[in-house]
PASEBA-1860 file (N, C-alpha, C; in nm, 3 decimals):
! residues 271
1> XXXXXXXX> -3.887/17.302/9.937/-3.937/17.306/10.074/-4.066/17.388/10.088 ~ -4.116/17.441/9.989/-4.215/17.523/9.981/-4.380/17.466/9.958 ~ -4.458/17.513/10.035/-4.613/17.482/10.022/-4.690/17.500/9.888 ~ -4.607/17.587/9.790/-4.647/17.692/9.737/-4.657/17.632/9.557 ~ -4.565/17.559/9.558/-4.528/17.472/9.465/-4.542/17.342/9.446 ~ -4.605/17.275/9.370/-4.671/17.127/9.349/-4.567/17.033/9.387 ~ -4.435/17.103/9.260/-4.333/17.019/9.270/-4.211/16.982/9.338 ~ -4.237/17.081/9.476/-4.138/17.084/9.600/-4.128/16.890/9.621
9> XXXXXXXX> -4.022/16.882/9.713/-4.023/16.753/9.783/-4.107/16.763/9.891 ~ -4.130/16.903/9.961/-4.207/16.857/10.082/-4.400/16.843/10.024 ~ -4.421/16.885/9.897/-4.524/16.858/9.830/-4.571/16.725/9.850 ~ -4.483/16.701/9.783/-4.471/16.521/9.738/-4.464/16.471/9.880 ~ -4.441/16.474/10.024/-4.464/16.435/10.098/-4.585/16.403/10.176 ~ -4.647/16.596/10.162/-4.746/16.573/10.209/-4.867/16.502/10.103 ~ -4.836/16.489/9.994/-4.948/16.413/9.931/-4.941/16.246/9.918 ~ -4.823/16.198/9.917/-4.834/16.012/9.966/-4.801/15.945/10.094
17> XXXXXXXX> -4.719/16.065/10.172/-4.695/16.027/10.309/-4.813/15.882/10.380 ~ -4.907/15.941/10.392/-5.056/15.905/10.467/-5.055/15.742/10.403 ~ -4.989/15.732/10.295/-4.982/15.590/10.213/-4.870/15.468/10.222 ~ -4.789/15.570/10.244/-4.648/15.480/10.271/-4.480/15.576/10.262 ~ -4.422/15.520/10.382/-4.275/15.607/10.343/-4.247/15.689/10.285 ~ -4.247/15.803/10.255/-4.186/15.875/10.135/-4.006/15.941/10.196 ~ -3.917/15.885/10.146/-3.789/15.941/10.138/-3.800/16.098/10.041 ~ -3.688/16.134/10.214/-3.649/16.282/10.116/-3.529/16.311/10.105
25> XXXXXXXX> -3.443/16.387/10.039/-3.318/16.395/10.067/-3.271/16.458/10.164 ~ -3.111/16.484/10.202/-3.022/16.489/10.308/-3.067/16.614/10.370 ~ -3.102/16.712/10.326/-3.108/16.821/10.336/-3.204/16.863/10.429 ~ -3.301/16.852/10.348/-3.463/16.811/10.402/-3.513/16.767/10.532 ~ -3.432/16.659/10.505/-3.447/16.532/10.628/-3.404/16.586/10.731 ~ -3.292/16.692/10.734/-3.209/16.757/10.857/-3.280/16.841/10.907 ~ -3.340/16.922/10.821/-3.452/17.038/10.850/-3.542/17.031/10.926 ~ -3.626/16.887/10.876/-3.746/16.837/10.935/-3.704/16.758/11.077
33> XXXXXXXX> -3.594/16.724/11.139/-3.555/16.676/11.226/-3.524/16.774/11.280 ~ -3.466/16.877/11.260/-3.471/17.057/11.354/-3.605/17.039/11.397 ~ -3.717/17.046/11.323/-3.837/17.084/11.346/-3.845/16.971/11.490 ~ -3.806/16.882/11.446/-3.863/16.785/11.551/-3.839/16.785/11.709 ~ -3.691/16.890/11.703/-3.593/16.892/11.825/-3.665/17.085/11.885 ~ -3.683/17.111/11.787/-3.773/17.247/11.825/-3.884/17.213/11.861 ~ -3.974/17.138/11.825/-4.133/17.094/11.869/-4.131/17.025/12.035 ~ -3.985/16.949/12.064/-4.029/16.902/12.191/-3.928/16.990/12.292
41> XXXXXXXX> -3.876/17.105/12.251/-3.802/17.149/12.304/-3.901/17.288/12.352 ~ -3.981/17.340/12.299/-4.088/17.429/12.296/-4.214/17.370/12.352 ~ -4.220/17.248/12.405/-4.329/17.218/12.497/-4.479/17.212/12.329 ~ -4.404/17.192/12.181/-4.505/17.173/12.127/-4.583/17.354/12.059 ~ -4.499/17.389/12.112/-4.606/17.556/12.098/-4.508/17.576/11.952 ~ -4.439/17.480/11.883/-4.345/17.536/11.754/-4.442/17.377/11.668 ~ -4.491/17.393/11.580/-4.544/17.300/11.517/-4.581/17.265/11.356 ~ -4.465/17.207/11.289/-4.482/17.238/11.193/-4.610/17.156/11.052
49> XXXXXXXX> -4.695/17.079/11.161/-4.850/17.015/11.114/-4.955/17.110/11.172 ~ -4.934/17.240/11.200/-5.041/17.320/11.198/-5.119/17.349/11.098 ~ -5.063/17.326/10.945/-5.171/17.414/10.844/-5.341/17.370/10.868 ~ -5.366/17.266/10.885/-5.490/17.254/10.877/-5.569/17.353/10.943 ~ -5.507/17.389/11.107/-5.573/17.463/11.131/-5.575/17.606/11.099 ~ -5.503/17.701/11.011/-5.525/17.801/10.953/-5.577/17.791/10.872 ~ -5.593/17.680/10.785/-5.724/17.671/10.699/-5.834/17.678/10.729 ~ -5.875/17.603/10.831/-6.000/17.618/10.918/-6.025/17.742/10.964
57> XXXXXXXX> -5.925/17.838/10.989/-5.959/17.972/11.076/-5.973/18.031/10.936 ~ -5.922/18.011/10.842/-5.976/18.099/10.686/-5.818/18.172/10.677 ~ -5.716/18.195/10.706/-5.621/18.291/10.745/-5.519/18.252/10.606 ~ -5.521/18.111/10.590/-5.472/18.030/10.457/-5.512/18.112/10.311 ~ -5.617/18.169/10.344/-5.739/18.234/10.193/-5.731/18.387/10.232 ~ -5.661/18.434/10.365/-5.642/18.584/10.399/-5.789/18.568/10.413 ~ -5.863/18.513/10.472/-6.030/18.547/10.476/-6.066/18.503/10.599 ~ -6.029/18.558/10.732/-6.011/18.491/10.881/-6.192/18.498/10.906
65> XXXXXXXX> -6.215/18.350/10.956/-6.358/18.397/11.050/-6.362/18.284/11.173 ~ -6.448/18.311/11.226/-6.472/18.195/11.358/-6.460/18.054/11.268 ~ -6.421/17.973/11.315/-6.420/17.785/11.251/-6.593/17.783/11.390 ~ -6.626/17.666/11.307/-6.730/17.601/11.316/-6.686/17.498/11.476 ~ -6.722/17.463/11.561/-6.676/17.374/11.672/-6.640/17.228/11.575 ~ -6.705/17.217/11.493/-6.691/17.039/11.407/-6.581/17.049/11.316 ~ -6.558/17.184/11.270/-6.463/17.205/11.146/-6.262/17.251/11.251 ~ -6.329/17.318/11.370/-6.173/17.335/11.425/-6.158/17.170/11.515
73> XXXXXXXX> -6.236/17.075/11.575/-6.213/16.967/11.621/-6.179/16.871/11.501 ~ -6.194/16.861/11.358/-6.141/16.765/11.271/-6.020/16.859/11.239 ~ -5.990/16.983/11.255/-5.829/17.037/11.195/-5.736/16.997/11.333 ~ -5.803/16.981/11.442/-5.690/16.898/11.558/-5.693/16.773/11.564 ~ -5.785/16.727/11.509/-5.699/16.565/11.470/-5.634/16.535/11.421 ~ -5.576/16.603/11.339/-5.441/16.592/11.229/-5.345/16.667/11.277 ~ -5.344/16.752/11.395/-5.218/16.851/11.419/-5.137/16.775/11.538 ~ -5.026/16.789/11.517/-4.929/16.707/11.652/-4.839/16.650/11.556
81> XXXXXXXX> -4.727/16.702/11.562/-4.590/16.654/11.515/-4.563/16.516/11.593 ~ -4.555/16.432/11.689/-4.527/16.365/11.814/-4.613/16.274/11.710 ~ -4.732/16.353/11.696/-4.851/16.185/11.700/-4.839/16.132/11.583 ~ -4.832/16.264/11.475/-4.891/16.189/11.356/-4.780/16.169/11.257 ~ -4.666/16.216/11.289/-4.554/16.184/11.166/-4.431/16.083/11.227 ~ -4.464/15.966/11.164/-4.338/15.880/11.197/-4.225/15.886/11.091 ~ -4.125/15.896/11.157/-3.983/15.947/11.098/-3.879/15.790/11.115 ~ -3.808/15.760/11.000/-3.705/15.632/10.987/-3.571/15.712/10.991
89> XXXXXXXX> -3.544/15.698/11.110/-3.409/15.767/11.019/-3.275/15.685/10.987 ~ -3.269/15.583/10.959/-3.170/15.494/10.876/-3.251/15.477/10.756 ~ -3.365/15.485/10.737/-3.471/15.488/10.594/-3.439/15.653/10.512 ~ -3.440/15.756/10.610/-3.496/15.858/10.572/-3.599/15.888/10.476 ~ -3.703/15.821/10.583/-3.852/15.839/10.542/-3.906/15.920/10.612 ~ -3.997/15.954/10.599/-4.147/16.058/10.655/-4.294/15.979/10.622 ~ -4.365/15.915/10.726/-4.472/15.836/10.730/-4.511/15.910/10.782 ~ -4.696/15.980/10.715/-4.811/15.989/10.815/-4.877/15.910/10.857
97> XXXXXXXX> -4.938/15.956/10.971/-5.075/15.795/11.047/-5.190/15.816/11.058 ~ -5.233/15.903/10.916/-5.358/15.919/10.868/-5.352/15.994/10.784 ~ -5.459/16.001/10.735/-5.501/16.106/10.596/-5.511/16.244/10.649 ~ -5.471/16.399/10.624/-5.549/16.466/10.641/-5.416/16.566/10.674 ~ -5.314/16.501/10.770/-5.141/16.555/10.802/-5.033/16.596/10.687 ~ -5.051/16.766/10.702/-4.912/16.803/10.645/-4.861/16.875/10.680 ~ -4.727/16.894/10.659/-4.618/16.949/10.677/-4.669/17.083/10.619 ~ -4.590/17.226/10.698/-4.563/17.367/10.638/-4.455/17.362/10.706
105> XXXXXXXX> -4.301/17.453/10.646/-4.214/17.508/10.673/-4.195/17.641/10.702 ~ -4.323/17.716/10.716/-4.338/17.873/10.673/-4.296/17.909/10.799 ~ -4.293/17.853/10.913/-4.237/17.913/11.022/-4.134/17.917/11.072 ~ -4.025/17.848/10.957/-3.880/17.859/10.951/-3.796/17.823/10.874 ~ -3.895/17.829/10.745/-3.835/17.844/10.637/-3.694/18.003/10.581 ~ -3.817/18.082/10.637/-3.746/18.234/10.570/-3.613/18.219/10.661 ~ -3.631/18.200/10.797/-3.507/18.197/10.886/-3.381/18.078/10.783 ~ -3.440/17.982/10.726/-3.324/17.879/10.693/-3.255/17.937/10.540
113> XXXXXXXX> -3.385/18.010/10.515/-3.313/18.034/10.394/-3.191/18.181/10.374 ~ -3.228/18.248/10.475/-3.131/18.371/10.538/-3.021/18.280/10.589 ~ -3.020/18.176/10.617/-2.914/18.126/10.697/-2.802/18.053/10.569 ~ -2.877/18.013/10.496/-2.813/17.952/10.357/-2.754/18.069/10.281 ~ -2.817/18.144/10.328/-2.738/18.244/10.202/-2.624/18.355/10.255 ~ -2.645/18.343/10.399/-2.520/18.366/10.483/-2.417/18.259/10.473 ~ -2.416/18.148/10.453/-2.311/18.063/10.437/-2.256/18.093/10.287 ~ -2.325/18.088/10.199/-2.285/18.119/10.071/-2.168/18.260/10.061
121> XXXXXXXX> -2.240/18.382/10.142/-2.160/18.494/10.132/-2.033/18.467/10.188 ~ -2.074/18.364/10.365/-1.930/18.346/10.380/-1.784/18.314/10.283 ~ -1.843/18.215/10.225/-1.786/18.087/10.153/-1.696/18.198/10.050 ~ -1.767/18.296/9.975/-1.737/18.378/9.913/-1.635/18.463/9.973 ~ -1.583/18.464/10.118/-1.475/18.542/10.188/-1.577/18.675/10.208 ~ -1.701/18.673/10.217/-1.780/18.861/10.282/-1.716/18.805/10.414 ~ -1.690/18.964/10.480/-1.691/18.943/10.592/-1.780/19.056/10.729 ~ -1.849/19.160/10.591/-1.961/19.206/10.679/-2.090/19.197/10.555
129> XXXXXXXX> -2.193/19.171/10.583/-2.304/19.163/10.534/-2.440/19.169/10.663 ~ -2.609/19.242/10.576/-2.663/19.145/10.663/-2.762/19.149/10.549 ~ -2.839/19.027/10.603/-2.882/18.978/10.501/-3.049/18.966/10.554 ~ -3.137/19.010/10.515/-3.272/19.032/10.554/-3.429/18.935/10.469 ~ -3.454/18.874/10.504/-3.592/18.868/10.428/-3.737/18.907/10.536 ~ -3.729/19.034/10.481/-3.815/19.119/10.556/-3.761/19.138/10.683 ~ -3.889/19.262/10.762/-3.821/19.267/10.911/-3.842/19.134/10.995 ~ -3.899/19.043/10.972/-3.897/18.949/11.025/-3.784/18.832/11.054
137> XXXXXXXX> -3.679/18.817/10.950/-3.592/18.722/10.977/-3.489/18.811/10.894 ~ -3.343/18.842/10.986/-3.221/18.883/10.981/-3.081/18.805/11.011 ~ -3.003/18.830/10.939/-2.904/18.798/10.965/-2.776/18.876/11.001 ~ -2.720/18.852/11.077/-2.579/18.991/11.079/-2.451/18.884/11.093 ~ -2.375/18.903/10.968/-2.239/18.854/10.933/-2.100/18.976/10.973 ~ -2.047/18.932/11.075/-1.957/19.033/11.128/-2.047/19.194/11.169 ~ -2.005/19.278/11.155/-2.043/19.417/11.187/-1.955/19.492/11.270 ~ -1.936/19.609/11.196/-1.814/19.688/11.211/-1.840/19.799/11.352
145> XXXXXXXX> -1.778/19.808/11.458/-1.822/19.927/11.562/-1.828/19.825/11.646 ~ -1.987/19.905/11.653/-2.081/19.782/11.808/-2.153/19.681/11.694 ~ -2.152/19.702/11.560/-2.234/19.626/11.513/-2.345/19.649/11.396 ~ -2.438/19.613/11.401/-2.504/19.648/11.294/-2.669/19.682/11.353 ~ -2.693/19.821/11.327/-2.835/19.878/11.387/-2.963/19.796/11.307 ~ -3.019/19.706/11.387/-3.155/19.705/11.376/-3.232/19.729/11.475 ~ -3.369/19.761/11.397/-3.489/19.822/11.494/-3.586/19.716/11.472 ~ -3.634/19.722/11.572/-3.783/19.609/11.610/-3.879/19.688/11.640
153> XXXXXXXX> -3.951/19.664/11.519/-4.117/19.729/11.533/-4.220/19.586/11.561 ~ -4.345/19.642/11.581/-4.442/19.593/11.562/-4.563/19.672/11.477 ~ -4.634/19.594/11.420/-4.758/19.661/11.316/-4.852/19.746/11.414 ~ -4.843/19.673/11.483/-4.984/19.730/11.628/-4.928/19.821/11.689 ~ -4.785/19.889/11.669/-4.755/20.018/11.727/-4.741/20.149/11.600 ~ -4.852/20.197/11.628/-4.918/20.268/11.482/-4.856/20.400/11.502 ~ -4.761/20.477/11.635/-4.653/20.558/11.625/-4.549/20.584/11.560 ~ -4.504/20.444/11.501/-4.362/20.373/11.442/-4.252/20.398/11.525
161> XXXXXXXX> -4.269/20.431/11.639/-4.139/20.364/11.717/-4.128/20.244/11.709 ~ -3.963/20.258/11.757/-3.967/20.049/11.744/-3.934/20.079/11.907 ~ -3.979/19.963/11.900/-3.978/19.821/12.052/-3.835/19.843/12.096 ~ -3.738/19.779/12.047/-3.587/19.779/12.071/-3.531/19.838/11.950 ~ -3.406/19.887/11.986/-3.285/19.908/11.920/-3.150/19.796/11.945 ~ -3.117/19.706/11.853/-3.035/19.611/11.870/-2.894/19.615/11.797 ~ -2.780/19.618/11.871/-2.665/19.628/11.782/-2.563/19.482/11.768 ~ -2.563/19.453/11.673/-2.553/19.331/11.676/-2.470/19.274/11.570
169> XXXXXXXX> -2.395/19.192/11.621/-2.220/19.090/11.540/-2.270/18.978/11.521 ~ -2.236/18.902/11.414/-2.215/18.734/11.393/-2.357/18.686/11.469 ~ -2.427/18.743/11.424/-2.596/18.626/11.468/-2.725/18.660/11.419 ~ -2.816/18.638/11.456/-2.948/18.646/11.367/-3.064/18.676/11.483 ~ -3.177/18.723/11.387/-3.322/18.820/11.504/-3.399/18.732/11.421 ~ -3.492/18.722/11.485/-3.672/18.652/11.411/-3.742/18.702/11.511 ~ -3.871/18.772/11.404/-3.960/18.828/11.522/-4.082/18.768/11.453 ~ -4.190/18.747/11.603/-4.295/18.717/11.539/-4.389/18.823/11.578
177> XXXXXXXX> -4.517/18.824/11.508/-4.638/18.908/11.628/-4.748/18.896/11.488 ~ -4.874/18.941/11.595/-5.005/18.863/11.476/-5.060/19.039/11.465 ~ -5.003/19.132/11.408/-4.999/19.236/11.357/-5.014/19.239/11.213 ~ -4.966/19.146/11.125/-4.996/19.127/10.978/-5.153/19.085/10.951 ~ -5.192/18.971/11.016/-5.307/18.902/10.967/-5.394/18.870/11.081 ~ -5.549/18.953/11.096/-5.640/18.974/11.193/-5.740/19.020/11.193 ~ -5.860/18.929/11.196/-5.983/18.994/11.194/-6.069/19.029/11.341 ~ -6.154/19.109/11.346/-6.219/19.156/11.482/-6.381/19.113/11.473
185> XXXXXXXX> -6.414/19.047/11.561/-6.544/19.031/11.636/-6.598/19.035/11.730 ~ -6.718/19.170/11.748/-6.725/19.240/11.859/-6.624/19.299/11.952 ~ -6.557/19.343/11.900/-6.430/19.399/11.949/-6.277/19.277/12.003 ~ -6.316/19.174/11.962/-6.256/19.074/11.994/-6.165/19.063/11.878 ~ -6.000/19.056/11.892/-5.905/19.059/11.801/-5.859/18.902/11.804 ~ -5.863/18.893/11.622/-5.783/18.732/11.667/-5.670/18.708/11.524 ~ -5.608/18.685/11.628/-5.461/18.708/11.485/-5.419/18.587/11.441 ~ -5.310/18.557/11.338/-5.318/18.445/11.255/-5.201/18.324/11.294
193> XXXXXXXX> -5.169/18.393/11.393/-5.056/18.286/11.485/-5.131/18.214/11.537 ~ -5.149/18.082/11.523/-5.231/17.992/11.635/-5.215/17.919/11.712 ~ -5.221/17.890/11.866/-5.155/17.772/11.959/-5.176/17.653/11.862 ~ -5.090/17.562/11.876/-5.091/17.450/11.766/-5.151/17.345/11.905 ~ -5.182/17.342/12.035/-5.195/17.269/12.148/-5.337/17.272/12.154 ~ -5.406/17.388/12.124/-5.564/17.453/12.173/-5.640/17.446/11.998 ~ -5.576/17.495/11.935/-5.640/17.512/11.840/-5.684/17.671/11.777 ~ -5.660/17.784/11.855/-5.756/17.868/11.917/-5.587/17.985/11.850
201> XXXXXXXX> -5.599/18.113/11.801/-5.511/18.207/11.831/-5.452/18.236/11.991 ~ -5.288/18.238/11.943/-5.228/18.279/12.066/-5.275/18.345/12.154 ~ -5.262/18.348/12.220/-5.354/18.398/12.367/-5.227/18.436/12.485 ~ -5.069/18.481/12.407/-5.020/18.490/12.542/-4.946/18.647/12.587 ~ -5.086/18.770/12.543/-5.081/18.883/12.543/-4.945/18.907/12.524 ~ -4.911/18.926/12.382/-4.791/18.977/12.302/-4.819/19.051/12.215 ~ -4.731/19.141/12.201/-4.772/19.237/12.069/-4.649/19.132/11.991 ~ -4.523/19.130/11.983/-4.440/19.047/11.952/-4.325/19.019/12.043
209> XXXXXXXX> -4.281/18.884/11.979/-4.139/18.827/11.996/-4.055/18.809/11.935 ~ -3.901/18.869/11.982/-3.809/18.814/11.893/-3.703/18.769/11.972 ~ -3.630/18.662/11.903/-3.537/18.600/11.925/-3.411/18.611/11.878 ~ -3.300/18.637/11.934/-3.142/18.671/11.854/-3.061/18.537/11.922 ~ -3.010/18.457/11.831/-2.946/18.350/11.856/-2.837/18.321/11.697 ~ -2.747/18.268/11.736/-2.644/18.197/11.585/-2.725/18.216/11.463 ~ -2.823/18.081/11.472/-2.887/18.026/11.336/-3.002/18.125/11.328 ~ -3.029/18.152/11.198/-3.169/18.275/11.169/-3.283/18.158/11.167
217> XXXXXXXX> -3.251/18.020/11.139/-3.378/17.887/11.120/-3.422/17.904/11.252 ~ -3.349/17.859/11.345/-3.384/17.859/11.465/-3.414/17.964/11.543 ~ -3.396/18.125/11.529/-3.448/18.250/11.550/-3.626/18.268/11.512 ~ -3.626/18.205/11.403/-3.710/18.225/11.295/-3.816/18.162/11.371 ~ -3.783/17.972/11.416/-3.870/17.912/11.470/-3.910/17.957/11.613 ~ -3.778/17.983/11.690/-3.814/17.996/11.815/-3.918/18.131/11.889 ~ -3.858/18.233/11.753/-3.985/18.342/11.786/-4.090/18.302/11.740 ~ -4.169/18.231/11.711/-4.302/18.161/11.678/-4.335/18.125/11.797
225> XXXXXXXX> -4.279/18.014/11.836/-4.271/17.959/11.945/-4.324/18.087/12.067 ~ -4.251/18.107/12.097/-4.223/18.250/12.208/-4.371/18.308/12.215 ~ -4.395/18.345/12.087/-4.528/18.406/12.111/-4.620/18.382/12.123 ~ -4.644/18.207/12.068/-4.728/18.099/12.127/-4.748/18.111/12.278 ~ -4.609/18.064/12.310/-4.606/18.011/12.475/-4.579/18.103/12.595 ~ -4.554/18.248/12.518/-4.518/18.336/12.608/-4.405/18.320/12.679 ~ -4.384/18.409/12.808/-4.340/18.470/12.876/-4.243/18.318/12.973 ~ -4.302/18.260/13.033/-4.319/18.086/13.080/-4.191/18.034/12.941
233> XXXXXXXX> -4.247/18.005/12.850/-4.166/17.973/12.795/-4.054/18.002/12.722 ~ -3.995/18.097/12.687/-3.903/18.190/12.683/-3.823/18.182/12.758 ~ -3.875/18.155/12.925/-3.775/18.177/13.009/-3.699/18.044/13.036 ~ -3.767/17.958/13.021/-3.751/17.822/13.088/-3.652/17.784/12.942 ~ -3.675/17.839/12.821/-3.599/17.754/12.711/-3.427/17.852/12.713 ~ -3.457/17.983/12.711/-3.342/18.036/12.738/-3.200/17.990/12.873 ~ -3.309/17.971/12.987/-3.249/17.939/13.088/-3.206/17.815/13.060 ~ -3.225/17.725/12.942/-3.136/17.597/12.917/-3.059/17.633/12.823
241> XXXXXXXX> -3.031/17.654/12.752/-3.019/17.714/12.597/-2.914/17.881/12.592 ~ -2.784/17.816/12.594/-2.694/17.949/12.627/-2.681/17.985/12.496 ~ -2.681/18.116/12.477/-2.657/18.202/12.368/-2.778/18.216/12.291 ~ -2.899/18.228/12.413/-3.025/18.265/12.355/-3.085/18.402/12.427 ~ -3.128/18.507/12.341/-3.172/18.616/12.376/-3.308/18.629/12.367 ~ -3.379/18.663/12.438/-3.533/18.698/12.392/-3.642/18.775/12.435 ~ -3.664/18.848/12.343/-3.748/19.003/12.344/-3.857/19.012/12.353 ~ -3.931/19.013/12.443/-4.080/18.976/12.439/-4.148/19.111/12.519
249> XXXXXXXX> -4.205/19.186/12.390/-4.338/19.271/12.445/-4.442/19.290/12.458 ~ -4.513/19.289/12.610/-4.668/19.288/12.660/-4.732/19.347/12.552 ~ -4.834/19.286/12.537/-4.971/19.405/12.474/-5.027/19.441/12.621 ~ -4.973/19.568/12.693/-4.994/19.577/12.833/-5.026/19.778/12.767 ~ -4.975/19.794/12.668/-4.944/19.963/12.649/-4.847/19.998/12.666 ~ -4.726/19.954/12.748/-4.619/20.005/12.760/-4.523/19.996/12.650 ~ -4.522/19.852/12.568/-4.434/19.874/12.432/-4.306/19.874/12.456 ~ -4.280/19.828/12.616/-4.153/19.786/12.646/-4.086/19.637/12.661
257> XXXXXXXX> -4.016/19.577/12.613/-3.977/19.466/12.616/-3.915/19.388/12.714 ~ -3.935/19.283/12.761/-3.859/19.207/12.821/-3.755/19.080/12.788 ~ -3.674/19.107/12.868/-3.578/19.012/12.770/-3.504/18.866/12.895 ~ -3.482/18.794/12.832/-3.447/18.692/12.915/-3.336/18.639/12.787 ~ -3.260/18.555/12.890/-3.157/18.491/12.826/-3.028/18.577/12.822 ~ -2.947/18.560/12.689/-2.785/18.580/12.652/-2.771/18.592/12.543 ~ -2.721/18.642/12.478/-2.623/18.645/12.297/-2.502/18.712/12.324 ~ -2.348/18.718/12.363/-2.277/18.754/12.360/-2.246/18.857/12.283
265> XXXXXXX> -2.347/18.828/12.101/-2.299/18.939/12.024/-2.426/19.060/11.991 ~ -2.463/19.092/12.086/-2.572/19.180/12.051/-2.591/19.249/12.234 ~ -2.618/19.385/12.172/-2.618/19.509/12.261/-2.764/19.570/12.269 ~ -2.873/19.525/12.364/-2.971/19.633/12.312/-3.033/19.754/12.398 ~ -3.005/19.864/12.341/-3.016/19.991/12.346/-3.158/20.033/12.417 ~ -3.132/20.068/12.549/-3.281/20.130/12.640/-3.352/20.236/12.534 ~ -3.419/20.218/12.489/-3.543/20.321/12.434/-3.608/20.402/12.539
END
């Protein structure tokens, strides 16, 4: 499932797709159909045919600069899950409808793969674990008390307090925020999360978002999402979507979070 590797299946997709059908297996196919039910469920702000345009912003090479107006208008002709990837699903194929469209999983990959390896521990009879790949995507399998203490930082709070204190049973956190990867011009900050709609870095004054829900895939994706679409959207997806929590803090200075939604198994602690 990885970008990273020639010989992934989603490799091999994105390199004959544009030509004809390419079948993937069961697995895959389920994944990429999450993506699909997250992309129109997120109003599009979760998109997993964005790479082009982090290539264009340089962020792909860790080497961020302004895109050219000709070079970010040809990386949005290829972006749009909706437009450009036709899906069979009695085939289980993946057709692109042009040259130029591929697939990345990086925005909910780490969440699926925390989630796989929580099933595994289950399977094994654990019945407390948590299971982390990085602070970004968590998992909590049972937890003894109130639960299991995690803290939510952000990079851009250079105090090291965290944001929230979360105590938390049987579910999963994904946080996003463009604190890792960001270059400045003329005092103008532009981080490596990008609206997949505009073309342009998020723009929806966040330091970060996180999300605590069941699945860590869908934590993983939906805080992406979140910090894309902000505040608006968060609310409107939670308010459909029971047993969704979500943590969203202004880049306002205050460093206090707001939260909308539900998780039955998670407690979080006024800072």
């Amino acid at each position: 499932m990885t970008v990273f590797r020639d010989s992934s299946d989603l490799m091999r997709v994105n390199r004959l797709a544009a030509d004809a059908p390419v079948d993937v297996d069961a697995e895959l196919f389920a994944l990429l159909d999450r993506c699909r039910t997250l992309y129109a469920d997120t109003d599009a702000a979760f998109d997993i045919t964005s790479t082009p345009l982090s290539r264009c912003w340089g962020f792909l090479a860790r080497s961020g600069h302004l895109p050219t107006d000709e070079a970010l208008a040809d990386a949005r002709d290829v972006v749009g899950l909706s437009q450009h990837v036709r899906v069979d699903d009695e085939a289980r194929t993946i057709r692109f409808d042009r040259s130029g469209v591929e697939l990345n999983l990086g925005s909910i990959g780490k969440g699926y793969a925390v989630q796989r390896m929580g099933a595994l521990l289950r399977a094994r009879g654990v019945r407390h674990a948590l299971v982390s790949a990085a602070a970004s995507s968590i998992l909590a399998i049972g937890g003894r008390g109130e639960g299991w203490s995690i803290d939510l930082h952000s990079r851009q709070v250079t105090t090291g307090e965290p944001l929230a204190r979360l105590f938390l049973k049987n579910g999963a956190v994904g946080t996003s925020g463009a604190g890792e990867q960001f270059f400045e011009i003329d005092g103008q900050r532009y981080g490596h999360l990008l609206d997949p709609r505009t073309g342009w870095p998020a723009a929806s004054g966040l330091l970060s978002a996180s999300v605590i829900t069941r699945d860590a895939a869908n934590a993983d994706a939906l805080a992406t999402a979140f910090y894309v679409g902000g505040f608006d959207l968060a609310e409107r997806y939670c308010a459909s979507h029971p047993e969704t929590l979500a943590l969203l803090t202004p880049d306002d200075g205050s460093a206090r979070p707001r939260l909308f939604g539900h998780y039955s198994g998670v407690r979080v602690e006024d800072l």
